[in-house]
LOFIVO-998279 format. One record per residue (C-alpha): residue in one letter; x, y, z. Coordinates in steps of 0.1 Angstrom, whole numbers, padded with zeros to 4 digits, always signed. Example, Ala and Ser with C-alpha at 12.3 -4.5 7.8 and 13.67 -1.06 7.14 Angstrom:
<recs>
a+0123-0045+0078;s+0137-0011+0071;
</recs>
This chain:
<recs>
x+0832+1014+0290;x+0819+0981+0290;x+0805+0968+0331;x+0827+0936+0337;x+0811+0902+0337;x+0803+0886+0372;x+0818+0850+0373;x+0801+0820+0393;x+0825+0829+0423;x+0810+0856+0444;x+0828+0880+0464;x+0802+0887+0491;x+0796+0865+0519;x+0768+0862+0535;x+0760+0866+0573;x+0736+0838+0576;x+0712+0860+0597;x+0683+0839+0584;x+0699+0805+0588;x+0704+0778+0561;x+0691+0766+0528;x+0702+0734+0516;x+0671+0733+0492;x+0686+0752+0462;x+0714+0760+0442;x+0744+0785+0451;x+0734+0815+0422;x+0697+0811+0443;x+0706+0816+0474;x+0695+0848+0491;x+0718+0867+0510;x+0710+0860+0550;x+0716+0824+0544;x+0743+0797+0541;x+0742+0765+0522;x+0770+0746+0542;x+0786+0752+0578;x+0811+0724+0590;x+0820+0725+0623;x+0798+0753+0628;x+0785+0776+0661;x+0772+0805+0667;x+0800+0830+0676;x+0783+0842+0711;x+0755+0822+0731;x+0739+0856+0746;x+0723+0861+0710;x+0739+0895+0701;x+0755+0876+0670;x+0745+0854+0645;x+0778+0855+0631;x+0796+0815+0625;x+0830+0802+0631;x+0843+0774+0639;x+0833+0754+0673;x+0865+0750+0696;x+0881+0717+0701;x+0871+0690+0727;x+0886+0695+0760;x+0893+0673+0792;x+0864+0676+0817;x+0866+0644+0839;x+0893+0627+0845;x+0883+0589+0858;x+0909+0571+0886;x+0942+0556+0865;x+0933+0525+0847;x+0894+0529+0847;x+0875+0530+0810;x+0841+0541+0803;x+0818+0512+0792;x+0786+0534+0801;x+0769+0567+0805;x+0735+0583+0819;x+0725+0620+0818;x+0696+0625+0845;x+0684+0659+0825;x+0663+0667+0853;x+0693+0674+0880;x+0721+0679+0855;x+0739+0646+0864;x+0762+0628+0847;x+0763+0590+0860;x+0794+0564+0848;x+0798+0533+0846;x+0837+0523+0847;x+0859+0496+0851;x+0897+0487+0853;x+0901+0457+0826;x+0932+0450+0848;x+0926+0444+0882;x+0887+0440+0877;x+0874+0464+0897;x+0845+0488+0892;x+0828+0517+0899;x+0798+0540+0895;x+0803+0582+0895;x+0788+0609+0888;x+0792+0649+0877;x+0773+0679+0889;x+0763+0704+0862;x+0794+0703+0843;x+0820+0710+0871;x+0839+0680+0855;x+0844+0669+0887;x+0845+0630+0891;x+0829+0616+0927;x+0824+0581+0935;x+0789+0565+0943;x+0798+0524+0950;x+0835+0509+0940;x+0831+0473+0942;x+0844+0441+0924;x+0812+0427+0925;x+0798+0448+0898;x+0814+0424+0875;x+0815+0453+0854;x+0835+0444+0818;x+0846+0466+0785;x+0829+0437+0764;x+0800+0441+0779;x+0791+0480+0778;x+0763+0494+0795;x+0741+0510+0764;x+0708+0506+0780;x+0699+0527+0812;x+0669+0545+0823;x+0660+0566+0856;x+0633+0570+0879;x+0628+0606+0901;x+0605+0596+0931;x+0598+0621+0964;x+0623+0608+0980;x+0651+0598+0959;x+0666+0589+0925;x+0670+0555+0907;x+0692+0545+0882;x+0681+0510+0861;x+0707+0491+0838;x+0714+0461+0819;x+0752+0449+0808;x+0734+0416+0791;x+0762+0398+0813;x+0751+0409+0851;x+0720+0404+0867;x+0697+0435+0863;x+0701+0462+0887;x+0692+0497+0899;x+0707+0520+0922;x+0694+0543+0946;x+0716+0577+0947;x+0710+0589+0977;x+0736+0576+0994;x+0724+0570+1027;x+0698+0541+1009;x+0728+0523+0993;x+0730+0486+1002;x+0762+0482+1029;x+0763+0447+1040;x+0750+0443+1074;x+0766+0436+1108;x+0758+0405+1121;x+0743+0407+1154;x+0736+0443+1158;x+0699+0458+1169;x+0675+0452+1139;x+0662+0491+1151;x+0696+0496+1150;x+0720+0482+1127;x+0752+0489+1118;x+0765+0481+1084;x+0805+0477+1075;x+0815+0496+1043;x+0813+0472+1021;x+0786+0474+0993;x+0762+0443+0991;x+0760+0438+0951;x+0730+0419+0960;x+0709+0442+0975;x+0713+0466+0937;x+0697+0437+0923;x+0661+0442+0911;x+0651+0404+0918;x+0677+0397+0945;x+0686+0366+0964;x+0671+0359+0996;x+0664+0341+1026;x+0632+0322+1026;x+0612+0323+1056;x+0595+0294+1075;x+0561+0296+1090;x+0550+0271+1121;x+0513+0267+1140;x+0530+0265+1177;x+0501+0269+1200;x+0465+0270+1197;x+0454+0297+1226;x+0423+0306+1247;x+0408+0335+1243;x+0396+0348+1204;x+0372+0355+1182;x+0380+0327+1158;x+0354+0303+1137;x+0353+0263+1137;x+0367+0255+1108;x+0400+0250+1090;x+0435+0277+1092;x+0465+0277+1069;x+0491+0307+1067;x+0516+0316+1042;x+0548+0342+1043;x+0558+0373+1015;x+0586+0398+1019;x+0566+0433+1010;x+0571+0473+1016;x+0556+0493+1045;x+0524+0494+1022;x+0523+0457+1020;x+0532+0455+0983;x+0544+0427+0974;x+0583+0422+0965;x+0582+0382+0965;x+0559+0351+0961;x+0542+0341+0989;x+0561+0312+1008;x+0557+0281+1039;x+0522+0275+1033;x+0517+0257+1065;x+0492+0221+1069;x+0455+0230+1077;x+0453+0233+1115;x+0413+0226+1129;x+0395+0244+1153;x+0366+0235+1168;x+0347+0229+1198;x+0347+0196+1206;x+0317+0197+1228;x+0295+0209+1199;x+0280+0186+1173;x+0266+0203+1146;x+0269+0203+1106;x+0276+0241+1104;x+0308+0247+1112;x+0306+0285+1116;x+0305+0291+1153;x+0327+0312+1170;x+0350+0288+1193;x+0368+0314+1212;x+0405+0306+1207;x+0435+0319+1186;x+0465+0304+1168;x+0499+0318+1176;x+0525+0314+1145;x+0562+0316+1146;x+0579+0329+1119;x+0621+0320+1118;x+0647+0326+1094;x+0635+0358+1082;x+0661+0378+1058;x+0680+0400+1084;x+0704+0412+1058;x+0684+0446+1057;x+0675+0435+1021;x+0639+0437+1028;x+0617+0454+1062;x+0585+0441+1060;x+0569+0411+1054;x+0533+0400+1048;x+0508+0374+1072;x+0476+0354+1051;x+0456+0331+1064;x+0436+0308+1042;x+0401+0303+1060;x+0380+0272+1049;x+0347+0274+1069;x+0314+0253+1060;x+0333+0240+1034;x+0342+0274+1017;x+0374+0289+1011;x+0385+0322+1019;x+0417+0343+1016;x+0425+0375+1034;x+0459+0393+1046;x+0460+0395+1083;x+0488+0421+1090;x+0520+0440+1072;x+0549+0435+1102;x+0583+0450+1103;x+0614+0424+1104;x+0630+0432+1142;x+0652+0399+1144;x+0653+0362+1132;x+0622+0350+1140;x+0590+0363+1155;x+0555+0355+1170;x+0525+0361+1155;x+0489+0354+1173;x+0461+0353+1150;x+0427+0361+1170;x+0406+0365+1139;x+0395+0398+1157;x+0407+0419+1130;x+0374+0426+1108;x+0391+0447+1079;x+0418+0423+1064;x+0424+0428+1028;x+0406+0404+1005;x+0431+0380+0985;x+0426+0348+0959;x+0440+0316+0964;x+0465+0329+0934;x+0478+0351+0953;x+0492+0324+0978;x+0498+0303+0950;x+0515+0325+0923;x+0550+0322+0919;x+0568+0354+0902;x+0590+0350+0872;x+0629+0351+0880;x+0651+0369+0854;x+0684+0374+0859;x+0692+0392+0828;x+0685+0416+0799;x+0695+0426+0766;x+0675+0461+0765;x+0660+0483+0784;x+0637+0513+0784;x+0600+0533+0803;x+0575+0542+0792;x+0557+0565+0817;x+0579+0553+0846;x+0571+0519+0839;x+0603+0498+0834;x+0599+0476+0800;x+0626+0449+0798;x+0636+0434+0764;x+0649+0400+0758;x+0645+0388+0793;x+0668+0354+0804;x+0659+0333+0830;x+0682+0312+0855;x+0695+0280+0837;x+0671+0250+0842;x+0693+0224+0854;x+0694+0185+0859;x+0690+0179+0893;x+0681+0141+0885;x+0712+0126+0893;x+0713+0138+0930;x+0675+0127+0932;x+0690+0093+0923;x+0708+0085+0950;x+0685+0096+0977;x+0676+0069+1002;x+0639+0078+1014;x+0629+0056+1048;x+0598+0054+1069;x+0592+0066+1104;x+0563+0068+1129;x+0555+0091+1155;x+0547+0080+1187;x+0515+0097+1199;x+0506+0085+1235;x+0476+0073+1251;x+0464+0107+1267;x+0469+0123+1237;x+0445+0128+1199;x+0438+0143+1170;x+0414+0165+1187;x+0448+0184+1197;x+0452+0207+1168;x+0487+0209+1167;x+0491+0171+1164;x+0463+0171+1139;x+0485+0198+1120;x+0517+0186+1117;x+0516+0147+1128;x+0492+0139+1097;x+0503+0105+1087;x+0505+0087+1051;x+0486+0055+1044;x+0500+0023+1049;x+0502-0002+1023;x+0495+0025+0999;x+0523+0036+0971;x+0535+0071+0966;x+0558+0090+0942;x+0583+0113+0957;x+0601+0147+0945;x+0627+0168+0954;x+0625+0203+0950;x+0657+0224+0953;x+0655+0256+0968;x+0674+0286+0950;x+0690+0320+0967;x+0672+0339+0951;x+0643+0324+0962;x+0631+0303+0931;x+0623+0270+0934;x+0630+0243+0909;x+0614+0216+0888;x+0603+0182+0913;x+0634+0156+0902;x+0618+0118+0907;x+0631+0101+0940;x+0632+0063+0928;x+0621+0037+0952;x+0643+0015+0965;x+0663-0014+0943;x+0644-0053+0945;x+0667-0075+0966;x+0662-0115+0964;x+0632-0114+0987;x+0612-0090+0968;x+0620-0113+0936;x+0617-0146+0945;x+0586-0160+0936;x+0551-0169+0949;x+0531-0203+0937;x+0493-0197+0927;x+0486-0223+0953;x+0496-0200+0981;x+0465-0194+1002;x+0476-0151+1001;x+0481-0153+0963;x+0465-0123+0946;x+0463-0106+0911;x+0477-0123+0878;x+0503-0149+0877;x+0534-0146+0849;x+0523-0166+0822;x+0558-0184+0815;x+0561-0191+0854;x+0526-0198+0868;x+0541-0172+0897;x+0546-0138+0910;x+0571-0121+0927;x+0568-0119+0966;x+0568-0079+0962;x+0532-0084+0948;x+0519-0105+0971;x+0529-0092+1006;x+0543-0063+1018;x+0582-0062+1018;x+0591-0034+1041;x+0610-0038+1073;x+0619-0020+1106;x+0654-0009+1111;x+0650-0001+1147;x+0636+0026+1172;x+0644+0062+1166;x+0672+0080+1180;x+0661+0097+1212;x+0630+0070+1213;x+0622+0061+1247;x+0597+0031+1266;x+0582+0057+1288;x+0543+0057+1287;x+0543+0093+1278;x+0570+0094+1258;x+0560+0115+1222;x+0584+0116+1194;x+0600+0094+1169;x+0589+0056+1172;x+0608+0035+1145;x+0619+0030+1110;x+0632+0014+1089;x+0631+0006+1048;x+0603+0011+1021;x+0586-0018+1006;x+0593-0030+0970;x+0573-0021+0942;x+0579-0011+0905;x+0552+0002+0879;x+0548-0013+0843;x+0559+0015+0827;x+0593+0031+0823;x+0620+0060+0828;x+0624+0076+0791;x+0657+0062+0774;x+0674+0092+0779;x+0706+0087+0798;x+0716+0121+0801;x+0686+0128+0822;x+0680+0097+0841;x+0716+0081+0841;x+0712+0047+0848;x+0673+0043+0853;x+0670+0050+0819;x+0648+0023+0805;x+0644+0004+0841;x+0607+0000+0855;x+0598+0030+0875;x+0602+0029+0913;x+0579+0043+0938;x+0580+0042+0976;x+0557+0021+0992;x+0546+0021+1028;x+0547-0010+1056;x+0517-0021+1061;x+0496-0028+1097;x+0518-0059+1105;x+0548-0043+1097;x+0541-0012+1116;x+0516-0009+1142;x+0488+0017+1136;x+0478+0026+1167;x+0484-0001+1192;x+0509-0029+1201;x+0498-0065+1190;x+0517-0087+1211;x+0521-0125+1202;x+0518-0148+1229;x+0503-0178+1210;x+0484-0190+1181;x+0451-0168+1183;x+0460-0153+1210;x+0464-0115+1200;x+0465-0088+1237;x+0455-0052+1219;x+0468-0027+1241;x+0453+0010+1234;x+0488+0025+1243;x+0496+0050+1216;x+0488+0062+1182;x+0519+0058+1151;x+0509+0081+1123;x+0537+0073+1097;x+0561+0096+1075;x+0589+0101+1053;x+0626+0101+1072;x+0654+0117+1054;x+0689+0119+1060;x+0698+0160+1052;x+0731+0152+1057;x+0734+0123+1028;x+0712+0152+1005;x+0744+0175+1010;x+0772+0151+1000;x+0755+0141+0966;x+0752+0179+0962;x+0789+0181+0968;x+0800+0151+0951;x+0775+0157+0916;x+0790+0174+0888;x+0774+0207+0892;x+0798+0237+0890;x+0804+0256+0923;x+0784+0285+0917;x+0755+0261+0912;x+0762+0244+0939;x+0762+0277+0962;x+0728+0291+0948;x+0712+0258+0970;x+0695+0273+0997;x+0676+0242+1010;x+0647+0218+0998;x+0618+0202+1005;x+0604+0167+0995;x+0569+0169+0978;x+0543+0138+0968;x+0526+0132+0936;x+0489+0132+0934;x+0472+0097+0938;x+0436+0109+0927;x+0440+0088+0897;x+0460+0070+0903;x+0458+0047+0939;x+0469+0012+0952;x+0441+0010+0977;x+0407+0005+0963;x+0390+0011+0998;x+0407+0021+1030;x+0396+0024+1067;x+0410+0013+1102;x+0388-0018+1114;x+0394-0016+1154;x+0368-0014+1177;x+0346-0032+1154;x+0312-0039+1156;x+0293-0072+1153;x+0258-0083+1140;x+0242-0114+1119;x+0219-0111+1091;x+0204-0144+1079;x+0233-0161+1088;x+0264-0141+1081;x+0285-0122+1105;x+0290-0087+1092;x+0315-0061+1109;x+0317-0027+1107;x+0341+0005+1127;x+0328+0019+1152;x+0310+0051+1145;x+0312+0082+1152;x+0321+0091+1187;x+0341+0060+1196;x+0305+0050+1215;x+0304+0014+1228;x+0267+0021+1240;x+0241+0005+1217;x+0233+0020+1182;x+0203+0038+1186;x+0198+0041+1147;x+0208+0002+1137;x+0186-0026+1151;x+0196-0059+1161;x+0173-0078+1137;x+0158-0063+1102;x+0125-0055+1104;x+0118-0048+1064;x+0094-0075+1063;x+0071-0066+1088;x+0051-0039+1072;x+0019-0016+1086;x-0010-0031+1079;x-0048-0023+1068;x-0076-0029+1085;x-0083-0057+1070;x-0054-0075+1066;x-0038-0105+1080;x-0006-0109+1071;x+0031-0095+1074;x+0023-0090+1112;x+0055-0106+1137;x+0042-0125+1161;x+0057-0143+1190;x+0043-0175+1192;x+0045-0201+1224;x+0045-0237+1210;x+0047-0268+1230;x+0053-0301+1212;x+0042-0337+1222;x+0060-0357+1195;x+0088-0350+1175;x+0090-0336+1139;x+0093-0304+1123;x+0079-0268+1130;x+0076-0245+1096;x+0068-0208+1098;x+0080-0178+1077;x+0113-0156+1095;x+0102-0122+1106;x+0136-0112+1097;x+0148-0125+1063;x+0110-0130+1050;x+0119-0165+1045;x+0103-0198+1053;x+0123-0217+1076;x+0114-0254+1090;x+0132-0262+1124;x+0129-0301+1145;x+0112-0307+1170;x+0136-0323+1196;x+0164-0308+1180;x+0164-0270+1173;x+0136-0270+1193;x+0130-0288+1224;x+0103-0314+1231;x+0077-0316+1256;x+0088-0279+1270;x+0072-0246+1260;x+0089-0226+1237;x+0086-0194+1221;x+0094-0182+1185;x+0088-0151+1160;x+0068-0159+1130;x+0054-0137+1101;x+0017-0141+1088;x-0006-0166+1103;x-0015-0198+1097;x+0019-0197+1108;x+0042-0217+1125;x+0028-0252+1111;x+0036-0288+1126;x+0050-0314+1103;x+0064-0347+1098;x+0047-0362+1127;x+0047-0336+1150;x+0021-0327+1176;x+0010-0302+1200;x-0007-0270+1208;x+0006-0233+1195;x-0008-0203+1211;x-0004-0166+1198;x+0012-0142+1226;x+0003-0109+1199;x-0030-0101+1194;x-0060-0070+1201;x-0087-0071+1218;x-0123-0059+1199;x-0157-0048+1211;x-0187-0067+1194;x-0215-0049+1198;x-0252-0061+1185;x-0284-0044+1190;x-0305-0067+1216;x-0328-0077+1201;x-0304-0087+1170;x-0289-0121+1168;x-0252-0119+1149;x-0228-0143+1142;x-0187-0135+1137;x-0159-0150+1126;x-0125-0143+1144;x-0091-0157+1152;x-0087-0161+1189;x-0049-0165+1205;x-0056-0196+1221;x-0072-0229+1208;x-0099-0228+1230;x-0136-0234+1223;x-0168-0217+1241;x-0144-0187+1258;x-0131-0205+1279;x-0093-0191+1277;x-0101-0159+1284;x-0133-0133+1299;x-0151-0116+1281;x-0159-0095+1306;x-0127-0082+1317;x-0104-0080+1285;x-0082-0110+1298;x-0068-0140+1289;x-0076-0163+1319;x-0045-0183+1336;x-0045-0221+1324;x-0060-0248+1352;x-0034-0255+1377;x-0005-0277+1373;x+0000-0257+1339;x+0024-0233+1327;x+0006-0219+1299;x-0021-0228+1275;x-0002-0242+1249;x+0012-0265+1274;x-0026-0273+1289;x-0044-0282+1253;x-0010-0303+1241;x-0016-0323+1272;x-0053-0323+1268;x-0063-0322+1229;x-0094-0338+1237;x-0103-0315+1266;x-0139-0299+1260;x-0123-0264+1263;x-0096-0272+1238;x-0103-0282+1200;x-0078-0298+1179;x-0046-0271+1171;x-0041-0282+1139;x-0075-0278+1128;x-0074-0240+1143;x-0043-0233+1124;x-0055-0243+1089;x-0085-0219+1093;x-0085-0185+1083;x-0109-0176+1108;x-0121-0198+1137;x-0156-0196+1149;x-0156-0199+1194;x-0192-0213+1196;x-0211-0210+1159;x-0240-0195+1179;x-0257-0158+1174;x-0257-0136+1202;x-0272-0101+1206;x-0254-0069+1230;x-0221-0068+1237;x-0189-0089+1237;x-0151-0085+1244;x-0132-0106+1227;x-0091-0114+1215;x-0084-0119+1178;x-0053-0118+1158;x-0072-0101+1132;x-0104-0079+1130;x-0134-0101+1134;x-0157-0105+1100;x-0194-0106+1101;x-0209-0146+1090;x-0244-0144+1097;x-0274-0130+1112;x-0289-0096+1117;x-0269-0067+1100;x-0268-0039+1130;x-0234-0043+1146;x-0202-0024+1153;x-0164-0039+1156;x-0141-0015+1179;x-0104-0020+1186;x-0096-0019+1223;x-0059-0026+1229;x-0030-0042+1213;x-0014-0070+1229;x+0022-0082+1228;x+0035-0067+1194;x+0072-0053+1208;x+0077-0092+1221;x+0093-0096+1186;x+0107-0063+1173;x+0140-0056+1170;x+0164-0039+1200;x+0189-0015+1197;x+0216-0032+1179;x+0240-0037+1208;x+0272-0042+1182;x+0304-0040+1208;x+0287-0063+1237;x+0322-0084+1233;x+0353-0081+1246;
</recs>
């Protein structure tokens, strides 16, 4: 009998105890192995079958509160948790829960509207983070900002009691969204230099400090804010150009409006150090947030601060609110298409800001060698033009673009125009009109009044007056882009300038009684600022047409300048009180009084330039100041060369110079000063040495020399004694004696003396020694060759030089 014939249906099945081929066909397969298995599972999981059937049906686990859907899911493998994300598309609230290893029970971690959670929005990106002390949860909706949460529940953010102990606080029940935020909004601190303290180990030189929020380890969770104005500290007793001396005092900060909200506990203190003209950067201290507002002293005593940059203070850290995707790598959080906050025009609001001046009264028994005035009453220029910004600060601690603050709008004063013939007319005239506006030829600001809470007292320190900006416009103009600008658009830009000195007072009151009349009282110094009316800034917040959200996320802001280092008004600047005074060759120059404020006289200026009297050589005989005593018989002129310009000058004789009475006069060089035009008299030298001639005796020597007076035969001074001998009696000097007497034996004729370079007193040779005066060394003529010429003593050469520039001998 035949064996029957096997079909392609077998009738075995197989066990699948080796698994599942999907590689070959069904008359291949061995038996042990399956091709197919839907819906497959092993029959038992303690691995005493490998026999399949079908895997049960899904079952309820979990059942979420009534009216909740899933939009999101995490599974932290680690702990076996389960963590949802749920909301109720009805009533708006959500939630975040949890399950244990499977128990499919549902608990609760935060239920709060302000998750904003939303079913077209569903949480598909979420990553966790296992530290030593707790669990976090990251997500991203794309619609929310991004966020984390901690699940321990004791760290969840509960919104804070107001008023409680900051070492112990007590929170209501109600979860603060903000605090699951990973860039949350905050309160930015301010920083203030209060009081500059005895007793420290700080350097001369100049302080600034800035604010961060941070962790207990002093890393950093925001930019560093409130960098405060340089404060100086020095010694003002010491006058040296190092500046790295230790002065012995210390700078107490106070820090206010510090986030008490329990969002952040710590907060970082850095102090930017320029000494000797180098800047340095360290953090002083990490301190824990106990209330409001505290007080910091920095003694400089701490010698291991952390090293920082200057980018450090100065970096700002990104804001973004939201992300598309999420993932880590290595427990580094990577965010994917990253959204920053909406830049938004703030313009219009900038527009209709009305900036005004204001001085500050400092009085009389008070400087700027008091640091805190020096650090926070630092004044602007007047006169000088400046371009102001508005910088909006954000809750979440951003700070926006600087929006333009225009100056304020030409009235008919500023406009109406100024002929070239005006005495103060400046610059280039309009070509059409021959003129210029008034704005461009004086200053237009004015004074509004005193300050509220001014008073007349002496002592009285605070506001002084103010009033409105001065005119001015540029040549360029606002982009023609309405949207932005509104209506400036197109218009010359606007800047704010400042009142100048006749407007506002610098630093003393100038009281007109009468035409040149001017009494300068030395009662008070005005530094001059910026006023600003807060309350004017917060009604154009409310009235622009930002939504109220946007309108909410203002926390405050601050007013900022542009940088004039290009771009300035004044050429050259200085205060001229106090000035000094001197002439040179005929002009009146004056200068400020420098350094110390010293009205004694100048002990590195002279009164009169000596540049033209040089040193000389031996043998020279010219660029020697002398002082010369001249009397003159009969009019006409004197000529002689200035020891102080170098020039030749020619004065009269009965004029500049009297007649008949003995004068005296500087000249430089000799035969110098010269009579002319008539004139007559004698001229005697008051500057001159004394030499010792000596000749061998038995040598006869002749010399010729340039005595000071025009006598003949010795007989104006001795010899003997080194002296010029008094003229006979009834005579003041010998200029006056031989002007009298030209025919005298003892006299010869002046003018002939003058006109020689070197005047012989007798012609005769002599042999030994002589003493005689000469305004330059005495030159051998004739005779014998053995001789020696020694200088004895110098005679009247300070008669002529230059004093101490006495510069502030004036009232």
């Amino acid at each position: 009998m035949a064996e029957q014939e096997q079909g392609n249906i077998r009738q075995e099945y197989n066990n699948a105890t080796t698994g599942l081929n999907m590689d070959q066909t069904l008359n291949q397969i061995p038996k042990g192995k399956l091709t197919y298995a839907l819906n497959a599972t092993v029959e038992n999981f303690d691995s005493n079958s490998v026999n399949y059937q079908n895997e049960p049906g899904n079952e309820p686990c979990v059942t979420f509160p009534s009216g909740f859907v899933l939009i999101g899911t995490h599974f932290i493998q680690e702990k076996n948790k389960h963590v949802f994300f749920i909301t109720n598309p009805e009533t708006g609230a959500s939630e975040i829960g949890y399950m244990d290893n499977n128990d499919c029970i549902y608990r609760t971690y935060v239920s709060a509207p302000c998750l904003n959670f939303n079913i077209n929005n569903p949480i598909h990106k979420s990553v966790h983070r296992i530290t030593e002390c707790n669990t976090e949860v990251y997500w991203t909706d794309g619609l929310n900002p991004r966020r984390y949460i901690d699940l321990n529940p004791d760290n969840l953010p509960y919104v804070l009691i107001g008023g409680t102990p900051a070492c112990d606080p007590v929170y209501s029940d109600q979860i603060d969204c903000n605090g699951l935020n990973v860039q949350p909004d905050f309160v930015i601190p301010q920083l203030d230099v209060t009081r500059i303290a005895t007793g420290g180990d700080l350097q001369a030189g100049t302080y600034q400090f800035a604010i961060q929020y941070c962790d207990p380890a002093g890393n950093p969770f925001t930019s560093y804010y409130s960098v405060t104005n340089p404060t100086p500290v020095a010694d003002t007793s010491i006058t040296t150009p190092n500046f790295n001396y230790q002065v012995g005092r210390s700078i107490e900060l106070t820090v206010s409006n510090l986030d008490n909200t329990g969002l952040y506990d710590y907060f970082n203190i850095a102090v930017i150090k320029t000494i000797n003209a180098i800047t340095s950067v360290e953090l002083i201290g990490t301190y824990f947030i106990d209330g409001a507002s505290q007080v910091i002293t920095y003694t400089g005593q701490n010698k291991t601060n952390v090293r920082l940059t200057i980018n450090d203070i100065f970096e700002k850290f990104p804001y973004y609110e939201i992300a598309q995707d999420l993932t880590a790598v290595r427990d580094v959080l990577v965010w994917d298409q990253l959204t920053s906050i909406e830049r938004i025009n703030y313009q219009k609001i900038a527009n209709g800001i009305d900036l005004q001046w204001e001085t500050y009264r400092i009085p009389a028994n008070e400087s700027y060698a008091d640091e805190l005035n020096a650090t926070n009453l630092r004044g602007y220029l007047r006169d000088e033009v400046y371009a102001f910004e508005i910088v909006f600060l954000l809750q979440n601690g951003k700070q926006t673009d600087g929006f333009h603050i225009p100056g304020r709008v030409a009235n008919v004063l500023d406009l109406s125009p100024v002929s070239q013939s005006n005495d103060d007319f400046i610059g280039d005239p309009d070509p059409f009109t021959g003129t210029s506006p008034y704005w461009k030829i004086y200053n237009t600001a004015t004074v509004t009044g005193f300050s509220p809470g001014y008073s007349p007292a002496t002592g009285y320190k605070g506001p002084y007056q103010y009033g409105e900006f001065a005119y001015w416009q540029s040549t360029e103009e606002y982009p023609c882009n309405e949207e932005l600008w509104g209506d400036l658009a197109g218009q010359p830009i606007r800047h704010h300038k400042f009142p100048d000195a006749l407007v506002s007072p610098i630093f003393e009151s100038a009281i007109f009684t009468g035409q040149n009349s001017m009494a300068i009282q030395k009662d008070a110094v005005f530094p001059l600022g910026v006023r600003i009316d807060v309350q004017q800034v917060v009604s154009l917040i409310q009235a622009s047409d930002l939504t109220t959200e946007q309108k909410n996320e203002i926390a405050g802001f601050k007013i900022i300048r542009g940088d004039r280092s290009t771009n300035k008004s004044i050429v050259a600047k200085g205060i001229l009180r106090n000035v000094g005074k001197y002439n040179r060759e005929g002009t009146d120059y004056y200068f400020p009084n420098y350094p110390y404020n010293d009205l004694r006289q100048d002990p590195f200026l002279l009164e009169n330039s000596n540049a033209y009297t040089i040193p000389l050589a031996a043998n020279s005989t010219s660029s020697v100041c002398r002082q010369f005593t001249v009397y003159a018989t009969k009019a006409g002129v004197i000529k002689y060369i200035d020891c102080y310009s170098g020039e030749g000058v020619t004065k009269t004789i009965g004029g500049d110079f009297p007649l008949n009475t003995s004068f005296n006069l500087c000249a430089l060089d000799f035969p110098s000063p010269k009579f002319d035009q008539g004139a007559e008299g004698s001229i005697i030298s008051n500057t001159y040495n004394w030499y010792k001639l000596t000749v061998g005796a038995a040598d006869q020597t002749q010399f010729w020399y340039y005595p000071p007076v025009p006598t003949s035969g010795g007989c104006g001074f001795d010899g003997l004694s080194a002296n010029i001998l008094p003229p006979p009696s009834g005579y003041s000097d010998w200029a006056e004696y031989c002007a009298l007497n030209p025919t005298n034996g003892c006299c010869n004729s002046p003018q002939a003396a003058l006109e020689k370079t070197f005047w012989d007193v007798d012609g005769s040779l002599f042999g030994g020694v002589r003493i005689i005066p000469s305004l330059s060394p005495p030159v051998y003529k004739d005779g014998d060759g053995g001789y020696s010429v020694e200088l004895l003593d110098t005679i009247g050469y300070g008669l002529c030089a230059p004093s101490q520039l006495n510069a502030f001998d004036e009232e």
